[in-house]
Backbone bond lengths (Angstrom), bond angles and torsions (degrees), N, CA, C in turn:
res aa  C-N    CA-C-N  psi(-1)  N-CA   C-N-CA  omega(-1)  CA-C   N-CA-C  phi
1 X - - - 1.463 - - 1.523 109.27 -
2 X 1.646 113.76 138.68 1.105 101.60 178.88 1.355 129.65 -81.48
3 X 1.448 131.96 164.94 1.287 137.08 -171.26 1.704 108.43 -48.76
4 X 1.088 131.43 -167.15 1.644 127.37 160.10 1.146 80.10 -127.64
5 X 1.721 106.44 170.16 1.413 132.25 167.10 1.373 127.90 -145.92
6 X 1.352 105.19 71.79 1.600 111.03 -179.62 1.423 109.78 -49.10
7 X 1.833 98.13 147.39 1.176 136.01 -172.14 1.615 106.17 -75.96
8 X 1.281 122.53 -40.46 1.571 140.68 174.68 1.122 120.74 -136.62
9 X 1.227 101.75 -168.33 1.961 120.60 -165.03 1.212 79.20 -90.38
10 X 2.010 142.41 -44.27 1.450 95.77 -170.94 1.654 113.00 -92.59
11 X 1.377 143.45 -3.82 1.461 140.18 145.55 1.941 98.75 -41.09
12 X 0.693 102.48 -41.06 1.701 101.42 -162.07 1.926 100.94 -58.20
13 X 1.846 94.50 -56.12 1.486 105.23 178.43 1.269 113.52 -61.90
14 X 1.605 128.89 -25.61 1.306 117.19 -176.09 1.345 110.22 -81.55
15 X 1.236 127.41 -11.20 1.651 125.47 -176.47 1.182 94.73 -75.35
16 X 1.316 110.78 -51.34 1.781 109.06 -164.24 1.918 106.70 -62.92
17 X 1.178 105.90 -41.10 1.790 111.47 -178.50 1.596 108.54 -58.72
18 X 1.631 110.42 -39.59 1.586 108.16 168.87 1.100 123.56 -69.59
19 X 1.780 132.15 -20.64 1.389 114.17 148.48 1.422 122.59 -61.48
20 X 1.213 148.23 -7.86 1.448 136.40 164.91 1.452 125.71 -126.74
21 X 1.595 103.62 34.83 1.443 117.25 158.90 1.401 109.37 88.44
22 X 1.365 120.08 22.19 1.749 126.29 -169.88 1.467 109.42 -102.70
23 X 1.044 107.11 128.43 1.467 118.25 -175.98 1.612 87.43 -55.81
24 X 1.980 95.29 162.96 1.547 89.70 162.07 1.121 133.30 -86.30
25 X 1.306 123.46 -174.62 1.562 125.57 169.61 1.472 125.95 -92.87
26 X 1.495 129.15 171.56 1.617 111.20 -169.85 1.430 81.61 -119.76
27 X 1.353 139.14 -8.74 1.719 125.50 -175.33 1.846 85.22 157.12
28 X 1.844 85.23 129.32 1.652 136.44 -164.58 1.606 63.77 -67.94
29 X 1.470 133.76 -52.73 1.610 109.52 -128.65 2.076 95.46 -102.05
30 X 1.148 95.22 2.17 1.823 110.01 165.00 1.379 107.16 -36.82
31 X 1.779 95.87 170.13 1.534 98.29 -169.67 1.834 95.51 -131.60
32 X 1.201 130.96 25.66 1.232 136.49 142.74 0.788 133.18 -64.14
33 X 1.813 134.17 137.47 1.616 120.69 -174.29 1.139 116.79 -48.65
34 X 1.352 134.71 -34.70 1.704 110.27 -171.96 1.192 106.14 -103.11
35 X 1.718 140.47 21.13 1.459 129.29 154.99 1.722 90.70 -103.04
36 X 1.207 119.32 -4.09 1.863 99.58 155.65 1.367 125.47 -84.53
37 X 1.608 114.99 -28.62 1.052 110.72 -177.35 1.640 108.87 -86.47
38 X 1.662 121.54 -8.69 1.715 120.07 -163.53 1.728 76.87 -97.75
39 X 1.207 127.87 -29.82 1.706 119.45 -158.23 2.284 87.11 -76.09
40 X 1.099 98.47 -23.41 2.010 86.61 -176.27 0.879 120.60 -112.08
41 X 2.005 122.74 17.19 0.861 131.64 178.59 1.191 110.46 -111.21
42 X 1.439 118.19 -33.33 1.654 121.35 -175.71 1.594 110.55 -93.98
43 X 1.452 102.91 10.73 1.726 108.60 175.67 1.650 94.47 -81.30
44 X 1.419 107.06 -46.88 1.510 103.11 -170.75 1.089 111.24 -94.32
45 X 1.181 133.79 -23.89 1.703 118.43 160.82 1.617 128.90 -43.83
46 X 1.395 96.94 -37.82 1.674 117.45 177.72 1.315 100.38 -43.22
47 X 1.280 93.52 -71.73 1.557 110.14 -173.39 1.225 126.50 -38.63
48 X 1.945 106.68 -63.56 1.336 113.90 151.47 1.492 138.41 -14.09
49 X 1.502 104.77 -73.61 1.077 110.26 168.79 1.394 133.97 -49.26
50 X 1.586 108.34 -44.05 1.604 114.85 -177.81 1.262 111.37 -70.84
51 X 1.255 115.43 -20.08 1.838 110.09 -168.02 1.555 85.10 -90.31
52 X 0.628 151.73 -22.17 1.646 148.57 170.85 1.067 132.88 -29.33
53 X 1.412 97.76 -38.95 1.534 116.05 -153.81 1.574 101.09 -176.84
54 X 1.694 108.83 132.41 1.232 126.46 167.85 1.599 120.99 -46.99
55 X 1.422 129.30 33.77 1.413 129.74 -153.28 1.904 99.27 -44.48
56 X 1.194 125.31 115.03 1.368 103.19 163.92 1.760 139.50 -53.77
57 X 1.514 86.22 -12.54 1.783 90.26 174.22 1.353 112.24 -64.49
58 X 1.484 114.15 -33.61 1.299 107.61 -178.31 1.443 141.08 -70.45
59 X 1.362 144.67 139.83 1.303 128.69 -173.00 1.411 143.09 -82.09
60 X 1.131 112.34 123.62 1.400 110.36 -172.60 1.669 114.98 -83.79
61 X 1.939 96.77 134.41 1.581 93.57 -164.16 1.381 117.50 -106.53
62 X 1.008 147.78 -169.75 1.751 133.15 155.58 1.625 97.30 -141.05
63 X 1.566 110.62 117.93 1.597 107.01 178.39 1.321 106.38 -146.67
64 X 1.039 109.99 152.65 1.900 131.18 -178.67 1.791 89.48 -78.79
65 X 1.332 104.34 113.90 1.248 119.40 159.88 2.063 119.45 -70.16
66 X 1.538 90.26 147.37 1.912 79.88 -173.75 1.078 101.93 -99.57
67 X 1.154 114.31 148.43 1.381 119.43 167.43 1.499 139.66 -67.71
68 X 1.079 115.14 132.11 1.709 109.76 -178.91 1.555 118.15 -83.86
69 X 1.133 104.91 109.77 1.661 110.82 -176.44 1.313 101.13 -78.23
70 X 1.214 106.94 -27.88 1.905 85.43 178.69 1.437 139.12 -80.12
71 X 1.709 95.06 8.40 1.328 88.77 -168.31 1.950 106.76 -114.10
72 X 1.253 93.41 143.67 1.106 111.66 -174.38 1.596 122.43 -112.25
73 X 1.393 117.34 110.06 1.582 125.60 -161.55 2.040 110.29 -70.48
74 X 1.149 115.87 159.86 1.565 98.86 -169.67 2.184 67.69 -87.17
75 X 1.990 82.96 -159.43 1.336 101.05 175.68 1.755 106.99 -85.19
76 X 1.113 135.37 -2.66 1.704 137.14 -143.09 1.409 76.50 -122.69
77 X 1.729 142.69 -46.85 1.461 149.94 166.52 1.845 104.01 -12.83
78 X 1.413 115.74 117.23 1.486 113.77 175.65 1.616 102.99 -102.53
79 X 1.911 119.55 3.33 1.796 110.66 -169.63 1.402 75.97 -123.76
80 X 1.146 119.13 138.68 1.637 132.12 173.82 1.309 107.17 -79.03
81 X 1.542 117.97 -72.72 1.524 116.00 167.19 1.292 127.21 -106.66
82 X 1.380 116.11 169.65 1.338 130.01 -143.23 2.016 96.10 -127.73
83 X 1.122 123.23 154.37 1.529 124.91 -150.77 1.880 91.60 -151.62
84 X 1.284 100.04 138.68 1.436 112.92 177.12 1.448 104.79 -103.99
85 X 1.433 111.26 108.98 1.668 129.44 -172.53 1.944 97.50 -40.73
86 X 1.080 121.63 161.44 1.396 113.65 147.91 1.724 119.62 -86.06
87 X 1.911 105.83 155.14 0.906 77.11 -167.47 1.406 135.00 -124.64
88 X 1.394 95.23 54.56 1.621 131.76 156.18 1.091 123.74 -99.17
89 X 1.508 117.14 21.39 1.318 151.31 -168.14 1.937 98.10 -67.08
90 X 1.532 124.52 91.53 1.919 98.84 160.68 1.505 98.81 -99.53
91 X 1.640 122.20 -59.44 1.267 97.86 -166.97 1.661 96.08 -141.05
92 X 1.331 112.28 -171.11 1.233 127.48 146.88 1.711 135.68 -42.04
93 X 1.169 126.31 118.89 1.395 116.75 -152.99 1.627 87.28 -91.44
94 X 1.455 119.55 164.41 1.198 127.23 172.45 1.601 144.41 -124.21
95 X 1.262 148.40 95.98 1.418 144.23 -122.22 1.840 115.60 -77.72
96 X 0.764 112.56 -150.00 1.855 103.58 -162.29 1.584 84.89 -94.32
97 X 0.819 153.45 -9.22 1.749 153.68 174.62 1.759 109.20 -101.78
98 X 1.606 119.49 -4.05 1.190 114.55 162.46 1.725 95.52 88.29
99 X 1.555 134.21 25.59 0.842 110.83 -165.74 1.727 91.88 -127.27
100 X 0.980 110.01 147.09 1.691 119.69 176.43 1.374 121.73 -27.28
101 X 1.152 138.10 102.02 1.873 120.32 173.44 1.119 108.74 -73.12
102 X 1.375 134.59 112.56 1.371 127.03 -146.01 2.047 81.14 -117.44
103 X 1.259 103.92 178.97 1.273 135.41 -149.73 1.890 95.65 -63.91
104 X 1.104 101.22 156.55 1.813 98.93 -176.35 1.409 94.33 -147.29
105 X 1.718 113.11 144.91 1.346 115.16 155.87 1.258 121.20 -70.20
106 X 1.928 117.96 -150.95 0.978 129.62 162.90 1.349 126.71 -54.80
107 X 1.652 110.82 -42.47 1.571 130.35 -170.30 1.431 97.56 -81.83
108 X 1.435 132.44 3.64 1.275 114.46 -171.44 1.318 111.85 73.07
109 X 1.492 129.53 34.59 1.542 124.80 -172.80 1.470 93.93 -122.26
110 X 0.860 121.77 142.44 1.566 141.82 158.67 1.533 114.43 -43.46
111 X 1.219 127.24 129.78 1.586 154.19 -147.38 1.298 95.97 -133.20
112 X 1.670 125.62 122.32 1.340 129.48 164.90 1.893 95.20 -85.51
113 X 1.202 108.65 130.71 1.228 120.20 160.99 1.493 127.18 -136.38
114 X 1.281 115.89 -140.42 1.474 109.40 -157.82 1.736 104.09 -176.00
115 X 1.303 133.11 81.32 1.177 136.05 150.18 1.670 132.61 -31.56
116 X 1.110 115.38 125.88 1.580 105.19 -146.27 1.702 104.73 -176.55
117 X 1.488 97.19 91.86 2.014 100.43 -178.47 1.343 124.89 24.92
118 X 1.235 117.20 66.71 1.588 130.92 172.03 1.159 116.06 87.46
119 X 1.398 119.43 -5.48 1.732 115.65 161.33 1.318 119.68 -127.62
120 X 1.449 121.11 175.67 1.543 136.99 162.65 1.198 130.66 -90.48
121 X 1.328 137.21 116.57 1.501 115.71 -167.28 1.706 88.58 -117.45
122 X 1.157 107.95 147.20 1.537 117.18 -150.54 1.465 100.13 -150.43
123 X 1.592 115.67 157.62 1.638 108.94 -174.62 1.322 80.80 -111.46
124 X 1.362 169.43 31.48 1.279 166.16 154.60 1.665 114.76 -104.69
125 X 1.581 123.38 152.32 1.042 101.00 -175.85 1.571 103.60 -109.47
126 X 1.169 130.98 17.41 1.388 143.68 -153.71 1.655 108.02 -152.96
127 X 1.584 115.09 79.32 1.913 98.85 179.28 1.395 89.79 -133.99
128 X 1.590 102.14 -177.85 1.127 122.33 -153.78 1.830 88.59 -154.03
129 X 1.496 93.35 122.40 1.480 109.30 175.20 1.723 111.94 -99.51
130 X 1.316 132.62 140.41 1.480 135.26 138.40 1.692 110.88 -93.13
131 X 1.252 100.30 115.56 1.412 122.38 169.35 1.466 137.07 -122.08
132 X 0.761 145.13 145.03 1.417 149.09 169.40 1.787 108.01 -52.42
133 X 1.404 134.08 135.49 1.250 138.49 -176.70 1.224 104.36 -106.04
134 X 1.522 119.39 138.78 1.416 114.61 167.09 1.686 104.29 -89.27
135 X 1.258 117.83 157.29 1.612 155.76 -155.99 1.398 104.55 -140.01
136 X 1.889 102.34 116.12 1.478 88.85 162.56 1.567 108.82 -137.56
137 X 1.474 96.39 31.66 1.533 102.04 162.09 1.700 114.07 -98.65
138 X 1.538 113.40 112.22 1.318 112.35 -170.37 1.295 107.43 -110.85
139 X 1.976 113.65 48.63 1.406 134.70 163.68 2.133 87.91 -81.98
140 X 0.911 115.55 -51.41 0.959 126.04 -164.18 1.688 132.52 -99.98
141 X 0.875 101.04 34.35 1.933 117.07 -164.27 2.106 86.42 -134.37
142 X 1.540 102.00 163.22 1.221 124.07 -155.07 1.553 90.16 -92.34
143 X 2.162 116.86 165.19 1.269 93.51 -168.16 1.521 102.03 -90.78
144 X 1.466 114.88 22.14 1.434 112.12 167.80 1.374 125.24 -73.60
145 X 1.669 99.73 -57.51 1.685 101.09 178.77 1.208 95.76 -56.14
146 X 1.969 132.95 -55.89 1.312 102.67 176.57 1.170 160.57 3.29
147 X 1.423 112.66 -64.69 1.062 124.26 170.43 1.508 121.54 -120.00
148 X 1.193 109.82 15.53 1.573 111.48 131.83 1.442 138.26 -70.11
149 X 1.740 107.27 -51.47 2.053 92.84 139.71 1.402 122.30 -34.57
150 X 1.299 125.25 -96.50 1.042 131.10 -169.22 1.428 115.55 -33.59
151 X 1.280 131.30 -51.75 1.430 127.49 167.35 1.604 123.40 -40.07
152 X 1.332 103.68 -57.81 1.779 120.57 169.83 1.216 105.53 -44.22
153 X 1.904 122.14 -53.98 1.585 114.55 177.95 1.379 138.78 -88.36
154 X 1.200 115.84 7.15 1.316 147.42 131.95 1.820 112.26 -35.78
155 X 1.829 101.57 -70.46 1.363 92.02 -177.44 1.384 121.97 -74.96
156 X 1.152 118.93 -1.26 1.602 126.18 -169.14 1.555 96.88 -91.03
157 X 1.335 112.06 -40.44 1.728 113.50 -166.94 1.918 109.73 -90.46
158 X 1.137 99.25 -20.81 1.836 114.45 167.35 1.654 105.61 -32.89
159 X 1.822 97.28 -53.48 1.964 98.30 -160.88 1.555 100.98 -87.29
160 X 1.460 114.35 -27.23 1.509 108.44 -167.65 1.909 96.78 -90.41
161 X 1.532 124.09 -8.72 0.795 82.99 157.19 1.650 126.70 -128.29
162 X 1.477 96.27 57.48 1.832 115.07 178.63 1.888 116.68 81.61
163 X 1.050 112.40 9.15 1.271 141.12 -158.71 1.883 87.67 -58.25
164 X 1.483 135.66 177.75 1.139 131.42 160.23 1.245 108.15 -87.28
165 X 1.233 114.48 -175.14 1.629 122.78 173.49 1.664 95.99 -100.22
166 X 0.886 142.80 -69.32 1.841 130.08 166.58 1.459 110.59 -30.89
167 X 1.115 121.73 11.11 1.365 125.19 178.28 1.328 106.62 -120.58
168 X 1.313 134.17 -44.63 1.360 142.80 166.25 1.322 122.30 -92.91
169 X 1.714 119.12 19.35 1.286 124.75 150.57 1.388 104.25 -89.89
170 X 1.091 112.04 -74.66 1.064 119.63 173.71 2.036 120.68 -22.66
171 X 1.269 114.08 -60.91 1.559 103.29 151.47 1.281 119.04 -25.69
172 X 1.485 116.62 -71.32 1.534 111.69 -167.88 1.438 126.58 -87.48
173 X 1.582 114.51 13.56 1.030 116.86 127.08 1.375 149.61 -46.10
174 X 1.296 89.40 -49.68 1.971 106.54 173.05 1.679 98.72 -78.69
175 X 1.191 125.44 -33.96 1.129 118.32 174.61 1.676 127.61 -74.44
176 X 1.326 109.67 -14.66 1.734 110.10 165.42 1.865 97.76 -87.72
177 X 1.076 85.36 -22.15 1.864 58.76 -158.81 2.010 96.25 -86.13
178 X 1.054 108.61 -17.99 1.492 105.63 176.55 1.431 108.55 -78.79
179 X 1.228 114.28 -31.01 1.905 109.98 -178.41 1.324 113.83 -97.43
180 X 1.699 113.77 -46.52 1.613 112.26 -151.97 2.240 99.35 -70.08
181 X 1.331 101.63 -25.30 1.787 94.49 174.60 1.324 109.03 -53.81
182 X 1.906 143.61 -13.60 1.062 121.00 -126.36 1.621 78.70 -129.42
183 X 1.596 117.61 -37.26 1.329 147.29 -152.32 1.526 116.47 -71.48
184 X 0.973 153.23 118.38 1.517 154.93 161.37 1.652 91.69 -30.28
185 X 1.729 100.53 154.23 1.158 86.27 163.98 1.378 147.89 -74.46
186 X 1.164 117.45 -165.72 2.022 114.75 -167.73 1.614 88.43 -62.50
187 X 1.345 107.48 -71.36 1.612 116.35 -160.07 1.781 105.19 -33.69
188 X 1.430 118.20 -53.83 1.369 128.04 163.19 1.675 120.67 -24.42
189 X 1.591 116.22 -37.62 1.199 116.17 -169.10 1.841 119.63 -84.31
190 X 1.754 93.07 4.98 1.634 110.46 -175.84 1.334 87.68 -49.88
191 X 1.157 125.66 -58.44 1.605 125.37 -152.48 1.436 126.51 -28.62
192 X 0.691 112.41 172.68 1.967 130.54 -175.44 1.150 106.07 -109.67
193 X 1.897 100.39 118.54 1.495 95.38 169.63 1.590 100.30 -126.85
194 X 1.033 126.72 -167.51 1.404 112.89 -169.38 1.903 118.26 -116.83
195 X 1.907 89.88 21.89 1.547 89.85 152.57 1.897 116.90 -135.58
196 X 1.429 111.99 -3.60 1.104 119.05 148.87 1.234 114.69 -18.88
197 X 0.988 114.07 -81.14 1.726 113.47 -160.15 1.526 115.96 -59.18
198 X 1.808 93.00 -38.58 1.669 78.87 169.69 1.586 144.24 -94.92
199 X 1.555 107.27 14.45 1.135 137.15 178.18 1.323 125.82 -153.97
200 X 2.001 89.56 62.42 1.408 102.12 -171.74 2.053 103.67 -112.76
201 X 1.671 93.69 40.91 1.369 104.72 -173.34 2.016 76.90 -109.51
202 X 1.361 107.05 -45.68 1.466 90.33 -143.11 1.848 107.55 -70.63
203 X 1.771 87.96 -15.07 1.688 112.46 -176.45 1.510 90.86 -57.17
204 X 1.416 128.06 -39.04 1.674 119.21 -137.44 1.678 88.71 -105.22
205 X 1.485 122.01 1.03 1.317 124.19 -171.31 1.658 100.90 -79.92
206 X 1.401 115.18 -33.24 1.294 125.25 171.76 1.224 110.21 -48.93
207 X 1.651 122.41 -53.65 1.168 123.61 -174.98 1.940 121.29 -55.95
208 X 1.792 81.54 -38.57 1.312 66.10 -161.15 1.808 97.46 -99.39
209 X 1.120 111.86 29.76 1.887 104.29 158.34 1.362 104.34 -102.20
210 X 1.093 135.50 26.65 1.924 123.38 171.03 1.677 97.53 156.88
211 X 0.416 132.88 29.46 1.962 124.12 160.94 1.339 101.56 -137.16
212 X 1.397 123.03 145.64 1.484 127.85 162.39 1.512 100.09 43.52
213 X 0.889 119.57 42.29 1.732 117.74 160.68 1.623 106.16 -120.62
């Protein structure tokens, strides 16, 4: 059977609500409890998902990062200035050998920096990042990532909305074996991205609907 391919974020949320028996929704951007809880769940799943994995649907950008005037380095500090990520920011883009395009000045020279909760700290005062863009129109994404969102928000909405736990194992079942073949490995996912840190409740919500629970 073929994949589906929702038109929006709320087609997207209703696939995921029909794996665990949820009526649908009339609009993600509604003011009923479960288009509040599918509208703050599929913000971070998106995300989730895309930083995951190099999806090729997604676009790769090249932009002059701005600078943060407010920040001020101690003396022991080895990055002078500090850079406000963009913020369609998922990950690091990667070159025809799979290897990081890491940070560039003006001259086109390579910048030692330092990834670090929503910014760049950089010894240059002028760089230019290639990164991966997050996408949250899923008119246009493959029917894999497809339903790798939708699967992920499925398991997130299972516990909040009383769902069993044989019900939300079972999700992330279909969900390792549909993502983790595609995925760098686990150890790989240590990395720093620049919304991790601040929504490393909704990351650990995964954990605790079907893994190590």
């Amino acid at each position: 059977m073929a994949l589906q391919r929702p038109e929006d974020k709320t087609d997207l949320a209703n696939l995921g609500l029909g794996l665990i028996g949820e009526s649908r929704i009339a609009d993600i951007d509604g003011d009923n409890a479960v288009e509040i809880d599918a509208a703050t769940v599929m913000d971070q799943v998106i995300f989730e998902v895309e930083a995951d994995y190099p999806w090729p649907e997604l676009t790769v950008v090249d932009a002059e990062l701005t600078l943060d005037d407010a920040y001020a380095p101690g003396d022991q500090d080895a990055y002078l200035y500090r850079f406000d990520l963009p913020d369609d920011f998922v990950q690091l883009a990667k070159g025809p050998g799979k290897e990081k395009l890491v940070l560039k000045d003006s001259t086109g020279g390579f910048v030692d920096y330092d990834l670090m909760g929503g910014y760049i700290y950089a010894t240059a005062d002028e760089v230019y990042l290639t990164y991966i863009a997050e996408s949250e129109d899923p008119s246009g994404w493959s029917p894999w990532l497809t339903k790798a969102v939708y699967t992920l928000f499925a398991i997130y909405m299972a516990p909040m909305r009383n769902k069993s736990k044989t019900l939300t194992e079972s999700l992330v079942n279909i969900y390792e074996k549909l993502v983790r073949p595609r995925t760098r490995s686990r150890a790989s996912r240590n990395r720093t991205t620049h919304r991790e840190r601040n929504t490393s409740g909704r990351k650990n919500s995964y954990d605790r609907a079907g893994r190590g629970v």
